[in-house]
C-alpha positions as CSV (number, residue, x, y, z in Angstrom):
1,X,-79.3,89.0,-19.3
2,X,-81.7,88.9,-16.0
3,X,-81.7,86.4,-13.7
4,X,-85.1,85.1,-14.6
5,X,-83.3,84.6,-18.2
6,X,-80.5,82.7,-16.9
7,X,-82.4,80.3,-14.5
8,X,-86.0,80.1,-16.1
9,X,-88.6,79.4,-13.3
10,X,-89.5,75.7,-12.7
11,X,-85.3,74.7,-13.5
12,X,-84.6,72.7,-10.2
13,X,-81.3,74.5,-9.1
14,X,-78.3,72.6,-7.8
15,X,-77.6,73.4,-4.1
16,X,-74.7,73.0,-2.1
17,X,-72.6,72.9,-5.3
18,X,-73.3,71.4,-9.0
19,X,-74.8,68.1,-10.2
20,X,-72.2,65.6,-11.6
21,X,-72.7,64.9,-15.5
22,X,-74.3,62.2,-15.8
23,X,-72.2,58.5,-16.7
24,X,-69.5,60.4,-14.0
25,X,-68.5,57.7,-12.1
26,X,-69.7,57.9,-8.3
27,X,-67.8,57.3,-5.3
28,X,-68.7,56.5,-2.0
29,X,-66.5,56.4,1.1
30,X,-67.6,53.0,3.1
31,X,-65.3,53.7,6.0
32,X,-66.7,53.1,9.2
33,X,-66.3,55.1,12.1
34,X,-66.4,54.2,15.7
35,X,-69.1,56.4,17.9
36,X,-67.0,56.4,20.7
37,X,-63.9,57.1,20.1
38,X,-64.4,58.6,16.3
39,X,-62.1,56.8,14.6
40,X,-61.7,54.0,11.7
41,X,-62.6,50.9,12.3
42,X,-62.0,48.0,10.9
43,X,-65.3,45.7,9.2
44,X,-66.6,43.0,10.9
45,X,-66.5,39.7,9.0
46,X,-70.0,39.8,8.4
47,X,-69.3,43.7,7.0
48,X,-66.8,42.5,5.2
49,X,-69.0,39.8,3.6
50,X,-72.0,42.6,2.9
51,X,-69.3,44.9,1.3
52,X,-68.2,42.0,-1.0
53,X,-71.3,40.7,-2.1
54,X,-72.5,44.2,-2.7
55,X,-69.5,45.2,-4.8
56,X,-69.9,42.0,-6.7
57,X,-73.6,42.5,-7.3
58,X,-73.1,45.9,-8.6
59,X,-69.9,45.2,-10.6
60,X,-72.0,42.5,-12.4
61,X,-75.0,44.2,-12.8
62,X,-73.5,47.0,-14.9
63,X,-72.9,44.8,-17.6
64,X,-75.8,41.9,-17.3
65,X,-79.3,41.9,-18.0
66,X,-82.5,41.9,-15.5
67,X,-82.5,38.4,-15.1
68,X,-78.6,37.9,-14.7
69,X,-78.5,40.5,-11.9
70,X,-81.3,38.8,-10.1
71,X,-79.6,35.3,-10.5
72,X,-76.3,37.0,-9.3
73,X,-78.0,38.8,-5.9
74,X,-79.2,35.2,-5.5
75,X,-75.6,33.7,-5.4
76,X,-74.5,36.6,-3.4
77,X,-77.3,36.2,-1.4
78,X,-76.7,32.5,-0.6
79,X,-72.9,32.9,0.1
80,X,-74.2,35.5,2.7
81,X,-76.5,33.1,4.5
82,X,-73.9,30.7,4.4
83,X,-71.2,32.5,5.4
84,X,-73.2,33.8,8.8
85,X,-74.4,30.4,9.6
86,X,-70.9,29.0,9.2
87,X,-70.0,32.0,12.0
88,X,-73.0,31.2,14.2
89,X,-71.9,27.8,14.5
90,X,-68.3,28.7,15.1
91,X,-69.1,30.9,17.9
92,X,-72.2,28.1,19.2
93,X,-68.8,25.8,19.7
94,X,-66.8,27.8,21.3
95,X,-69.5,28.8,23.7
96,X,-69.8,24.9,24.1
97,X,-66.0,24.2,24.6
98,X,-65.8,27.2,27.4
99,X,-68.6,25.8,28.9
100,X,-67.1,22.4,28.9
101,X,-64.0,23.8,30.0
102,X,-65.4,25.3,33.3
103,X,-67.5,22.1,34.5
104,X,-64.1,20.0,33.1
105,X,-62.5,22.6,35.7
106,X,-65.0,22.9,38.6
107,X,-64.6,19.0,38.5
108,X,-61.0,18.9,38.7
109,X,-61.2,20.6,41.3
110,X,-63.2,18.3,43.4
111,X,-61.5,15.9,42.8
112,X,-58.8,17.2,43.7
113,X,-59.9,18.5,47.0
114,X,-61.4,15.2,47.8
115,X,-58.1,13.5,47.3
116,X,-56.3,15.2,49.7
117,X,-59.1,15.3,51.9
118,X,-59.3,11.4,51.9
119,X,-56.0,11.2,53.0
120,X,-55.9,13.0,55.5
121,X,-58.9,11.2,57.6
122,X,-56.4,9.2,59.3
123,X,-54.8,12.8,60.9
124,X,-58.3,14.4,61.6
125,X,-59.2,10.7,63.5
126,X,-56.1,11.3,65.5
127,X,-57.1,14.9,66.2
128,X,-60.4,14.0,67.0
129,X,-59.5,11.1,69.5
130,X,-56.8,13.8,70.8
131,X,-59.4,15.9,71.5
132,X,-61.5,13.6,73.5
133,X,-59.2,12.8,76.0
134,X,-58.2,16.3,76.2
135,X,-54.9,15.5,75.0
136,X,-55.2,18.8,72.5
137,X,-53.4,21.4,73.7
138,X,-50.1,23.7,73.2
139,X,-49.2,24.4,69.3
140,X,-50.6,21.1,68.7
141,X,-53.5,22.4,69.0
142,X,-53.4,25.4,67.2
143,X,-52.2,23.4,64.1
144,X,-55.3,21.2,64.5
145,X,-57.3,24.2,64.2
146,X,-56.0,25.4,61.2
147,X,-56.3,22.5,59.3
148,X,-59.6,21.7,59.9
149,X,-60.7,25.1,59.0
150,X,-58.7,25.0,55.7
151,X,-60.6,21.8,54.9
152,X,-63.8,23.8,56.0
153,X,-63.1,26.4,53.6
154,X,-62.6,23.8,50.7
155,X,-65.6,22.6,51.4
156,X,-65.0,19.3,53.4
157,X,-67.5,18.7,56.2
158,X,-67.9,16.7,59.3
159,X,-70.7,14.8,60.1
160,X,-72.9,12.1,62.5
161,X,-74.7,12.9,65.3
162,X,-75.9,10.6,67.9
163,X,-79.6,10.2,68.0
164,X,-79.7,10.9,63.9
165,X,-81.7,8.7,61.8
166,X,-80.0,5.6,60.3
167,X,-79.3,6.4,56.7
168,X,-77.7,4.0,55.0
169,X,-76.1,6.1,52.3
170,X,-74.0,8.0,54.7
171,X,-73.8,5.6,57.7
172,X,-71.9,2.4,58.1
173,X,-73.3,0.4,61.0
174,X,-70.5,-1.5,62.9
175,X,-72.4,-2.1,66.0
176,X,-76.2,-3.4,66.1
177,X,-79.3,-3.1,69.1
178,X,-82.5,-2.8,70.1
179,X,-84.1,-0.3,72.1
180,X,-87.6,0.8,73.3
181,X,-86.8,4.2,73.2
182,X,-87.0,4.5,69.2
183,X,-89.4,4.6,66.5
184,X,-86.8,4.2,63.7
185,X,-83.3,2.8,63.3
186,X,-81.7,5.7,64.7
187,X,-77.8,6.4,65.7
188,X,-76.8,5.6,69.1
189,X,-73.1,6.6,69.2
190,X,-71.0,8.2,66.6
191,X,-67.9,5.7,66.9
192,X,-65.6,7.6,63.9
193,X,-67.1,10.3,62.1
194,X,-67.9,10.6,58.4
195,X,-66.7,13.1,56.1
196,X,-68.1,14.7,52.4
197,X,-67.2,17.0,50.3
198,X,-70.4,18.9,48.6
199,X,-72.2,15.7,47.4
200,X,-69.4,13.3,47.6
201,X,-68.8,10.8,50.8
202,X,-65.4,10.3,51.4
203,X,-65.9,8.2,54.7
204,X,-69.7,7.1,55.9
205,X,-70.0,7.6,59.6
206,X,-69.5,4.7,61.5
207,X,-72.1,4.4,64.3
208,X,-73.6,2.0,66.6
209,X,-77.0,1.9,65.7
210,X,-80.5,0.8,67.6
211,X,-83.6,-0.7,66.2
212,X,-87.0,-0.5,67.7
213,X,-88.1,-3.3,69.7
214,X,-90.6,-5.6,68.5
């Protein structure tokens, strides 16, 4: 027998190896493999949930009719939908709580900070009034130092400057005059200085202050 006998022209020809009879049960191999390092991975939940509904759709659509496989993909379908937004909320909250967390944290912090700081205002007067006199010297002085720049660095600040503007919010007036040489209520002398930390007064400056006259 020729070839042209055994494999009559127009007969598509198996390549690569023969055709399965047909009703032979398929099998496909739904591993997943990572790109990087070429190796199984494991589903996600959301592949997981895909692979289930899938297998569940075609399980049951062997055996049902048109309309019960539609009403089936449906269910499946709806499980889906409500399986993802059940994970987008999940992760929505605990992008909320970590973002709570960190200002809970950052807050903390401040006050924390602005305790200590408070209490010692009474040791940074005293250094202050040292250093007027020029009583600050020796490893007094070098102690001084360092603890006002470790306040600096936590973000504690000095302030009040004479010839400032009067502000209310961040001065406390414990003297009171009048003077020709302002336009304003304006700071004559800084008698103990305020502090803050970022936003937060921990002592308003207290100044002698000057209105204009007339």
């Amino acid at each position: 027998m020729t070839d042209e006998q055994q494999h009559p022209e127009g007969t598509d020809q198996p390549q690569g190896g023969s055709v399965p009879p047909e009703g032979t049960p398929r099998v496909t191999d739904k591993r997943r493999i990572d790109p990087e390092t070429h190796l199984l991975r494991d589903p996600t939940p959301e592949e997981a949930v895909l692979d289930a509904a899938a297998e569940a759709v075609a399980g049951a659509a062997a055996d049902a009719t048109p309309s019960e496989a539609e009403r089936l993909a449906a269910e499946r379908l709806e499980e889906l939908q409500r399986a993802q937004a059940a994970h987008y909320n999940l992760e929505q909250q605990y992008a909320a709580y970590v973002k709570r967390s960190k200002v809970e944290a950052n807050a903390a912090h401040e006050r924390g900070v602005a305790s200590v700081a408070e209490a010692l205002i009474p040791v940074l007067d005293d250094i202050a009034l040292a250093r007027q006199h020029g009583d600050l010297s020796g490893p007094f002085a070098s102690i001084a130092e360092k603890l006002e720049a470790t306040l600096q660095r936590l973000g504690v600040e000095r302030y009040g400057e004479a010839g400032e503007p009067f502000d209310p919010n961040v001065h406390e007036a414990l003297m009171h005059g009048h003077s020709a040489d302002v336009t304003e209520p304006t700071v004559q002398q800084v008698l103990q200085p305020g502090y803050r930390a970022g936003e937060r007064i921990l002592r308003a400056a207290r100044v002698a202050v000057v209105d204009p006259e007339g």
